[in-house]
matplotlib code that plots the C-alpha trace (Angstrom):
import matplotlib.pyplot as plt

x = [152.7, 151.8, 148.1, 145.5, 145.0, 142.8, 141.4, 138.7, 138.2, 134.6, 133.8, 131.0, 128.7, 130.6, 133.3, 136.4, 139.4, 139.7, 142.9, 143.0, 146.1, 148.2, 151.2, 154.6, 156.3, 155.3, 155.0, 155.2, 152.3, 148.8, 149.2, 152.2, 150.8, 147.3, 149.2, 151.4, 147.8, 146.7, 149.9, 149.2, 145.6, 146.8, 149.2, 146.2, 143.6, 146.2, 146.3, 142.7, 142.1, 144.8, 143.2, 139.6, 141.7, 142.7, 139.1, 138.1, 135.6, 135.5, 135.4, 133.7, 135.4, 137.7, 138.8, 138.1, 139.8, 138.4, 140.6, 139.4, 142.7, 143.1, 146.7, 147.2, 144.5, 147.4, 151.0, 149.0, 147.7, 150.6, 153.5, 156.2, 156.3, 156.9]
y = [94.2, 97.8, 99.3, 101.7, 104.5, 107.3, 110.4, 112.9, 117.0, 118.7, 122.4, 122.5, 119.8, 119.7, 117.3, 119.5, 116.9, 113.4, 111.3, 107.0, 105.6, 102.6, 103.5, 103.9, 103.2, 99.8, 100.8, 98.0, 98.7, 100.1, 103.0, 104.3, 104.0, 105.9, 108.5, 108.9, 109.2, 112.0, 113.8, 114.3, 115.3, 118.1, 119.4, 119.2, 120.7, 123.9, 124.5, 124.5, 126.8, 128.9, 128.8, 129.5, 133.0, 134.0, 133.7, 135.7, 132.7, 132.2, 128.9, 129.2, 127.1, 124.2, 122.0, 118.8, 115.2, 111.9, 108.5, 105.1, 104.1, 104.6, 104.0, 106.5, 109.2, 108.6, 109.5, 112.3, 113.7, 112.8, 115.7, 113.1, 111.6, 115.1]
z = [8.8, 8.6, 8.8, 7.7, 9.7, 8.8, 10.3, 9.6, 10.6, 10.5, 11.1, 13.2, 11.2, 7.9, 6.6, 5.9, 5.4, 5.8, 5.2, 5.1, 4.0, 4.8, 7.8, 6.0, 9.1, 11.4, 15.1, 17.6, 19.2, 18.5, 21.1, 19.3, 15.8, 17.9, 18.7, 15.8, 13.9, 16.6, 16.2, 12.4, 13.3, 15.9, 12.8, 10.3, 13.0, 13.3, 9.7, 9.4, 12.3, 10.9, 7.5, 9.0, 11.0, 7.6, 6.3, 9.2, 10.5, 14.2, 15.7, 18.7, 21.6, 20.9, 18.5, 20.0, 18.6, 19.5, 19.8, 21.3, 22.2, 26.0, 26.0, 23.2, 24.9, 28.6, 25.8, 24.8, 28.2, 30.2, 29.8, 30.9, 27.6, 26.0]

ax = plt.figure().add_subplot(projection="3d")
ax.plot(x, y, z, "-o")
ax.set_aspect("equal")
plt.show()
């Protein structure tokens, strides 16, 4: 069984992109479907901040991403798994 993921990217206080779909690809756990979720939100969060370098708009200090998977948040900050 696979399931809906989704994700969304603001600009300061506005809604730029947001993506919802159903997982092509069944993980066997929710950490790995987490952090294959956060792995597509680091790629989108690059473009943007690309695109906003191009525009010549500045975002002021970082672009932050939120998860409320702990075991996902631990893949993602420990390099081992890199």
């Amino acid at each position: 069984m696979t399931s809906t993921t989704g994700f969304y990217t603001f600009v300061r206080k506005n809604l730029v992109t947001w993506r919802n779909k159903k997982q092509d690809v069944m993980s066997r756990s929710s950490a790995k479907a987490e952090y294959r979720v956060m792995t597509h939100t680091t790629c989108e969060i690059v473009w943007i901040k690309n695109l906003l370098m191009e525009l010549d708009f500045r975002q002021p200090g970082l672009m932050l991403i939120h998860c409320g998977n702990q075991s996902a948040i631990y893949i993602t900050q420990n390099h081992v798994f890199h």
